[in-house]
BADRENKOL-627201 format. One line per field, with one value per residue (C-alpha): x, y, z; residue number from 0. Coordinates in steps of 0.1 Angstrom, whole numbers, plus 2048, in hexadecimal, padded with zeros to 3 digits. Example, Ala and Ser with C-alpha at 12.3 -4.5 7.8 and 13.67 -1.06 7.14 Angstrom:
2
x	[87B / 889]
y	[7D3 / 7F5]
z	[84E / 847]
resi	[0 / 1]
***
This chain:
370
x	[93A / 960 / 969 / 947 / 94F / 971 / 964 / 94D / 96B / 981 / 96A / 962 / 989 / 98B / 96B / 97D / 99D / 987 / 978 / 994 / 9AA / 990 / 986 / 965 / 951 / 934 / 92C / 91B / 920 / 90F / 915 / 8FB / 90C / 8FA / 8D9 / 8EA / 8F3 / 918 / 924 / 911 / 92B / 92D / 942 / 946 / 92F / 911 / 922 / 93F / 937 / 943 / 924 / 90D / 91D / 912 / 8FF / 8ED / 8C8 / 8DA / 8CC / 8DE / 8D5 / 8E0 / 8D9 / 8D5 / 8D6 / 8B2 / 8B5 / 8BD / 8A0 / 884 / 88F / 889 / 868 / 85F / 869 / 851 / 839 / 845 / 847 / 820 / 818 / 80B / 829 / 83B / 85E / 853 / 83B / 836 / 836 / 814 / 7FF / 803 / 80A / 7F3 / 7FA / 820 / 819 / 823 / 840 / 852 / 84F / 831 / 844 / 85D / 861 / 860 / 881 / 88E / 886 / 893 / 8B7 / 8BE / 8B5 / 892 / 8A6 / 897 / 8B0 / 8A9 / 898 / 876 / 886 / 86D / 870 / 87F / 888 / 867 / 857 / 869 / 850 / 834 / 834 / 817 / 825 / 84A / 837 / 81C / 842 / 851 / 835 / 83B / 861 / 86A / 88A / 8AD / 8B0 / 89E / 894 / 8A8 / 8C7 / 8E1 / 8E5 / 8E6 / 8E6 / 8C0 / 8CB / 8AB / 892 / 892 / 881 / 860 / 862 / 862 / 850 / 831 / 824 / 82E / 815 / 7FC / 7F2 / 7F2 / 7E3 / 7FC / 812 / 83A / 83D / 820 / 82D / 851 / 83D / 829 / 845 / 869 / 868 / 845 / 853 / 876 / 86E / 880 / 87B / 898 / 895 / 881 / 87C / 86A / 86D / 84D / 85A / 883 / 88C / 87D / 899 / 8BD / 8CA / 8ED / 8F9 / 90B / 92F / 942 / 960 / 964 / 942 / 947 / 93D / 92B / 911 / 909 / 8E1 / 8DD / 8BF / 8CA / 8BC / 8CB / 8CA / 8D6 / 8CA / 8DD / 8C1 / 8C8 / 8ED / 902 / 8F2 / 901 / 8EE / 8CB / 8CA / 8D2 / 8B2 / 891 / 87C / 892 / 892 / 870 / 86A / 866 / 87E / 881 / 8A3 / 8B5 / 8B2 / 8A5 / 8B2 / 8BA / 8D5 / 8F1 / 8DC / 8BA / 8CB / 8DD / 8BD / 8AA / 8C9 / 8CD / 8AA / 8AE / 8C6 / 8B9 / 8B4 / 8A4 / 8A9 / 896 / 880 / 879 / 880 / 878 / 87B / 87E / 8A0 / 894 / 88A / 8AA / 8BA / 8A8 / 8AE / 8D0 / 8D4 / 8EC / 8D8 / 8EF / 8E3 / 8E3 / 907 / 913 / 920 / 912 / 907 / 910 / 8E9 / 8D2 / 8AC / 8B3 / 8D2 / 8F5 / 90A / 924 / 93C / 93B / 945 / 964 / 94F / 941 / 95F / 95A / 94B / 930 / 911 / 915 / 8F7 / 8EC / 8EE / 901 / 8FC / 90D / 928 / 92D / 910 / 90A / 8F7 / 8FF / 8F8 / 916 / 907 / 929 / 930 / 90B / 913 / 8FA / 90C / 900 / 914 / 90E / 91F / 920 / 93F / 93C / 959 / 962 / 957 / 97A / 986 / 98B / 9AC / 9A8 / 97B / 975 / 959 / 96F / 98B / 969 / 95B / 97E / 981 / 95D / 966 / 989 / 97A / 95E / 970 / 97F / 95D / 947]
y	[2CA / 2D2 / 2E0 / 2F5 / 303 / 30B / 321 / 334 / 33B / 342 / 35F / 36B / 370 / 380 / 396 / 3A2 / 3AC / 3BC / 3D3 / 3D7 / 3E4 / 3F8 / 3E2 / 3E0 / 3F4 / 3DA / 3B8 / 394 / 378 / 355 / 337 / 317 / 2F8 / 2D7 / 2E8 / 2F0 / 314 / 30C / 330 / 350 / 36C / 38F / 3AE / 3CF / 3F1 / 3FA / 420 / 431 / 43C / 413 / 41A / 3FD / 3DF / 3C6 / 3A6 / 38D / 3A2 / 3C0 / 3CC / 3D7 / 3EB / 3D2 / 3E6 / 3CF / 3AD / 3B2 / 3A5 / 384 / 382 / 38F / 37D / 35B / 36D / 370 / 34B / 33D / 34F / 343 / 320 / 31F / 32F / 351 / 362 / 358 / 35E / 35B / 375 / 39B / 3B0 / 3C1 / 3A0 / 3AA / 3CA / 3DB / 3FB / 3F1 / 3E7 / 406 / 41D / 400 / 3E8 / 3D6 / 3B1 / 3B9 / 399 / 38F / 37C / 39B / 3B2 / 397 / 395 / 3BB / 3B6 / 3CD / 3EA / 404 / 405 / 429 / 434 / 44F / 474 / 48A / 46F / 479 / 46A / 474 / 461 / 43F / 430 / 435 / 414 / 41D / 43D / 430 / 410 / 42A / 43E / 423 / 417 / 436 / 438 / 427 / 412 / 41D / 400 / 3E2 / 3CA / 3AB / 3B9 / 3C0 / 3BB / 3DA / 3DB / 3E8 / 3F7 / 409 / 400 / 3DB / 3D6 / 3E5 / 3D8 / 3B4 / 3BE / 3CA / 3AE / 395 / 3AB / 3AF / 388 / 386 / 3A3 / 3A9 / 3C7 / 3BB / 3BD / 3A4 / 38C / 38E / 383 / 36A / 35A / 35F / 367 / 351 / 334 / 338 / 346 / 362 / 383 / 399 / 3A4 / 3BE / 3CD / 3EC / 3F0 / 3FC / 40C / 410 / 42B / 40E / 3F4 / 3EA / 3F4 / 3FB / 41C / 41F / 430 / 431 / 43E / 43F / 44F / 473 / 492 / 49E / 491 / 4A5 / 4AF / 4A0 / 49C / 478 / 458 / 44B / 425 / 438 / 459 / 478 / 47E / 458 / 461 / 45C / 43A / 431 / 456 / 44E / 42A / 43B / 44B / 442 / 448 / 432 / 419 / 41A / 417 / 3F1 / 3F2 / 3CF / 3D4 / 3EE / 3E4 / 3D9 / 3D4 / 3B3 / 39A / 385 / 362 / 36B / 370 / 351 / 33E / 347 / 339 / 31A / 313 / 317 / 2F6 / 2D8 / 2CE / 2EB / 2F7 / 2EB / 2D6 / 2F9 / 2FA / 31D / 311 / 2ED / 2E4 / 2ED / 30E / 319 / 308 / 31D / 33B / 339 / 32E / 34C / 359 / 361 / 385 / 385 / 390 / 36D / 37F / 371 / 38D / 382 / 380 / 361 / 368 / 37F / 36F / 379 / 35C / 34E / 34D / 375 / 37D / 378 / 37A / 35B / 34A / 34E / 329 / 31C / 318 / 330 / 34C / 364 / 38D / 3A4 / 3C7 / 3E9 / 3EA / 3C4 / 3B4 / 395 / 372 / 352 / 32C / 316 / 2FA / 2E7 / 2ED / 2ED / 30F / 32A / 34E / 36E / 38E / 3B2 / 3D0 / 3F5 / 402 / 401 / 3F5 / 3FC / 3E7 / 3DF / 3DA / 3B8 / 3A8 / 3BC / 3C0 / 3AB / 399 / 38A / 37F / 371 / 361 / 34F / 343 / 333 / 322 / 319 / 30A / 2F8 / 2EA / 2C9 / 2BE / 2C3]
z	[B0D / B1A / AF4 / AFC / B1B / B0D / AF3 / B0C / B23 / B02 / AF3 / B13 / B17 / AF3 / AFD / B1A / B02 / AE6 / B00 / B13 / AF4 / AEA / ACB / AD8 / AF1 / AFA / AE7 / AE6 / AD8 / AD6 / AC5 / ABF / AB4 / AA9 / AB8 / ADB / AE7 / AEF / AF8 / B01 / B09 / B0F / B19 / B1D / B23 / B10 / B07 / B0E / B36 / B3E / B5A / B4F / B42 / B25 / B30 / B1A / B19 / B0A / AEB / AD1 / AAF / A95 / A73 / A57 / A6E / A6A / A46 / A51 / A69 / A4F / A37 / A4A / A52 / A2C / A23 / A42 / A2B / A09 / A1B / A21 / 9FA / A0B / 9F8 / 9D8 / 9D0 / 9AB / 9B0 / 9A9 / 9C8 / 9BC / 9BD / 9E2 / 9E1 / 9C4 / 9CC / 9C1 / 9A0 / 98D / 97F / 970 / 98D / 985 / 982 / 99A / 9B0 / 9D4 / 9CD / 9B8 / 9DA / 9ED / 9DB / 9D7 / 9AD / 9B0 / 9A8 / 9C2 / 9DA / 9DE / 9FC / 9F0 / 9EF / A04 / A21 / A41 / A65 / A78 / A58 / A5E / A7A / A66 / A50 / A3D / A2F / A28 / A14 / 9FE / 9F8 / 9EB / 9D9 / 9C6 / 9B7 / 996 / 994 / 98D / 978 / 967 / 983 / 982 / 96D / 989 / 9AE / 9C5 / 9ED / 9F4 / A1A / A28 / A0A / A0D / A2E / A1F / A01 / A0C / A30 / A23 / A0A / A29 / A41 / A24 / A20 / A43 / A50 / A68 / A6C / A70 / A95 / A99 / A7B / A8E / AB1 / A9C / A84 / A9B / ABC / AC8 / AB8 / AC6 / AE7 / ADF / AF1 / AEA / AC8 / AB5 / A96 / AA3 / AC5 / ADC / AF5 / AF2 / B12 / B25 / B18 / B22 / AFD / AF2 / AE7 / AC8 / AB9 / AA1 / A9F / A7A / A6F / A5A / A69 / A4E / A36 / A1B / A12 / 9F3 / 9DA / 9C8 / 9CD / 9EE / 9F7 / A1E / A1C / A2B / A4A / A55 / A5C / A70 / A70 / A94 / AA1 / A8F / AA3 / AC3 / AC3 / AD1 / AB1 / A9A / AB2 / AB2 / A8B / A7D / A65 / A59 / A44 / A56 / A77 / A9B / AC0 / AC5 / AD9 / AD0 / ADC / ACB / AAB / AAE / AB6 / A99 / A86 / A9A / A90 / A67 / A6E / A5C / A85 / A91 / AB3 / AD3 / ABE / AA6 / A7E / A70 / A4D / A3C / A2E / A0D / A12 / A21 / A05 / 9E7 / A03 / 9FF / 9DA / 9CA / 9AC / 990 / 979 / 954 / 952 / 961 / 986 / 9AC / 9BF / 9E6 / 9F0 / 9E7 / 9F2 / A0C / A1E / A15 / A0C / A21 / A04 / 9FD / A23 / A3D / A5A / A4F / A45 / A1F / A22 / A09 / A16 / A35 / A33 / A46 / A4C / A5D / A64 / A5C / A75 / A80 / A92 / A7E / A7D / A6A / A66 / A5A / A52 / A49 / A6F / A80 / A8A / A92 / A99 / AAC / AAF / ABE / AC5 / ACC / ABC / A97 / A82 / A5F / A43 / A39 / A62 / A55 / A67 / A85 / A8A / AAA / A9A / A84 / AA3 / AB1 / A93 / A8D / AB1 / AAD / A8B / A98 / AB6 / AA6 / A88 / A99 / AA6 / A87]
resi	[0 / 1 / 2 / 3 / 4 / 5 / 6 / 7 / 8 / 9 / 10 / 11 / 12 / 13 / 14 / 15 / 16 / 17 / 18 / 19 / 20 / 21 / 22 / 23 / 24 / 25 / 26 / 27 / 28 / 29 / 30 / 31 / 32 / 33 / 34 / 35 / 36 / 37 / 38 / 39 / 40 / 41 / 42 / 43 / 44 / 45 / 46 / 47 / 48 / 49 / 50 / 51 / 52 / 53 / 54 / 55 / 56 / 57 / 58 / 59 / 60 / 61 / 62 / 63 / 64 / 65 / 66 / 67 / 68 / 69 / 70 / 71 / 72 / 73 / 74 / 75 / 76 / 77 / 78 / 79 / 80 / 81 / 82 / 83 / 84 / 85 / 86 / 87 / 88 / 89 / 90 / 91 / 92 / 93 / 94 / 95 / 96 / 97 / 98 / 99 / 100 / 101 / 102 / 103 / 104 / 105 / 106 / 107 / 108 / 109 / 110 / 111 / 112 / 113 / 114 / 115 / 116 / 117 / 118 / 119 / 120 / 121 / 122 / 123 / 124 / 125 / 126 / 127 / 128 / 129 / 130 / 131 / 132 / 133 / 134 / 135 / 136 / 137 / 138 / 139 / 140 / 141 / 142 / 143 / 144 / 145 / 146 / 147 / 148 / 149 / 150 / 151 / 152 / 153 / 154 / 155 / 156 / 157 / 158 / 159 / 160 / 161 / 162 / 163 / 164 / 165 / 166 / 167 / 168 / 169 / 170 / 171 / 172 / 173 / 174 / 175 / 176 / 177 / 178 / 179 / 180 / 181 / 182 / 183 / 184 / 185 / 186 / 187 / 188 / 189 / 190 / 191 / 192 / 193 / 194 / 195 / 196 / 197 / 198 / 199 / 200 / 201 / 202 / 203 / 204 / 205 / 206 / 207 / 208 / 209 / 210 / 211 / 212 / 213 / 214 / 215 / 216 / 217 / 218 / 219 / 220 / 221 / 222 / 223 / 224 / 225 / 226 / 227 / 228 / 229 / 230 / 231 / 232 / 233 / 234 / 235 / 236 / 237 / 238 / 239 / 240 / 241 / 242 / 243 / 244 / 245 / 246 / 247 / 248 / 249 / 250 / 251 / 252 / 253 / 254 / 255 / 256 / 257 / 258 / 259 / 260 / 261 / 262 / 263 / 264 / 265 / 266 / 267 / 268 / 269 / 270 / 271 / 272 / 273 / 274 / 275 / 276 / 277 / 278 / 279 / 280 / 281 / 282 / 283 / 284 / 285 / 286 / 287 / 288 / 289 / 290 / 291 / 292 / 293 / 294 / 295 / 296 / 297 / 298 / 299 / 300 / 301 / 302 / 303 / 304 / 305 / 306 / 307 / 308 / 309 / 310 / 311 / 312 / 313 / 314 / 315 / 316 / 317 / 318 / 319 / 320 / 321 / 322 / 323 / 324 / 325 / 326 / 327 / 328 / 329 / 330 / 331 / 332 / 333 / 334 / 335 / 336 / 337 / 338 / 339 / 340 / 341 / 342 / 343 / 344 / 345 / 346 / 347 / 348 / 349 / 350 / 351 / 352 / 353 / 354 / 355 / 356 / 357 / 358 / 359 / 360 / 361 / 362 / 363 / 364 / 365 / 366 / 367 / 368 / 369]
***
């Protein structure tokens, strides 16, 4: 336990010199190893007035982190036969099955192959909490391309598209399933995918310093339309927090993203498996196209071997989300990650983002004792 206590004393130090150089504004981190939560840190302010500082409760808007957690949602359901990779989306979804995307798959939706990445036209922001709506939109559009024949990021789309045949064979809607399948059987409390009530919550306000000031109307298919943006604005606001929006985001911490990690490990966490050694293994299986390339997502997860965060190590899966937060299992290293923050980062902030300085420490730290 000393090399444990050394790593939370070791990021907390780094935490402190992110914020304080004004790499970060506010973040968590939390690392599981071999089933044990071994550090659980945080820093900083949750915006730019420094009056309320970051603790371990703080929610954070993680964007697309929410991938990761649906997706280990959907598989629960695959692993009892109530959904089928294999399967068209309209066997649960009949109203799906037409325009060209009758056999699309679960597994095609699941790996960004359905070729709808394209978020309906006419919607707009006061439209995204009504689930019902965004679903009989989508259930509408035609693909771009054949399902199945190339690999594009599905950014907004993919939530419904893989949300709504999950809450059809139950008969749930998402917020319950997410109770039912994550959070009751973790314990976890601090993480949503559609929050109730968010002006009653300790949540973290958002920036970024390197978003354009203009976004231009447009009338093209959009995988992130033009009235979503600036992203880091849209999740500062009560009424996209409130939308369940199971790939684009949620408010969550550092440590309940890292326990629903912990507990994809072939041990589980706190006696709790979320899936069986060979789901997760067909979960993260890279699925090759016709032209011979490996997109970087398997079933849902992106793979570890496609991203620095995650040390461009095979077998490492997980998600991260558009401006840094992230979540990953190493299994080489029994590693379950959580990360949030509140100023956003470039995509290619690669050497200097301070989830990578954070990640790196972590790996470093736990390499010797794996």
């Amino acid at each position: 336990m000393a090399n444990a206590a050394s790593l939370q004393s070791r990021l907390e130090a780094l935490l402190r010199d992110l914020v304080a150089t004004g790499t970060e504004r506010g973040a968590q981190v939390a690392v599981y190893h071999r089933g044990e939560l071994i550090a659980d840190a945080w820093g900083g302010t949750t915006d730019a007035s420094g009056q309320v500082p970051i603790d371990g409760e703080t929610l954070f808007p993680v964007f697309s982190v929410t991938k990761g957690i649906t997706s280990t949602l959907v598989h629960r359901l695959v692993e009892r036969g109530q959904l089928d990779c294999g399967a068209p989306l309209a066997r649960y979804w009949p109203e799906y099955g037409c325009r060209g995307k009758e056999a699309i798959t679960i597994g095609q939706a699941l790996s960004h192959q359905a070729g709808l990445p394209q978020m309906p036209g006419h919607l707009r922001l006061g439209d995204l909490p009504d689930w019902d709506r965004v679903c009989a939109a989508l259930a509408e559009l035609e693909p771009l391309w054949a399902p199945g024949s190339r690999h594009e990021y599905h950014a907004m789309s993919w939530g419904w598209l893989v949300g709504e045949p999950a809450c059809r064979v139950t008969g749930l809607d998402f917020p319950t399933l997410l109770e039912r399948e994550i959070k009751a059987p973790l314990g976890i409390e601090r993480l949503f995918i559609g929050c109730p009530r968010p002006e009653d919550d300790a949540i973290a306000t958002l920036e970024d310093p390197f978003a354009p000031s203009e976004f231009p109307r447009t009338d093209r298919p959009e995988s992130i339309p033009w009235w979503t943006q600036p992203l880091y604005d849209l999740m500062n606001r009560d009424e996209a927090r409130r939308a369940c929006m199971p790939g684009a985001s949620g408010l969550m911490n550092a440590r309940s993203i890292a326990r629903v990690y912990a507990a994809l490990a072939p041990r589980g966490v706190d006696g709790v498996r979320l899936l069986s050694p060979a789901t997760v293994a067909r979960a993260k299986a890279p699925i090759p196209l016709p032209d011979g390339s490996v997109p970087e997502h398997g079933l849902g997860y992106l793979l570890g071997t496609h991203k620095a965060v995650m040390g461009n190590r095979p077998g490492t899966f997980g998600h991260g989300g558009h401006g840094g937060s992230f979540g990953y299992y190493d299994p080489e290293l029994d590693l379950a990650f959580g990360f949030t923050h509140n100023r956003l980062t470039r995509p290619d902030d690669v050497p200097d983002g301070g989830i990578h300085q954070v990640a790196a420490m972590v790996r470093a730290s736990l390499a010797g004792s794996s």
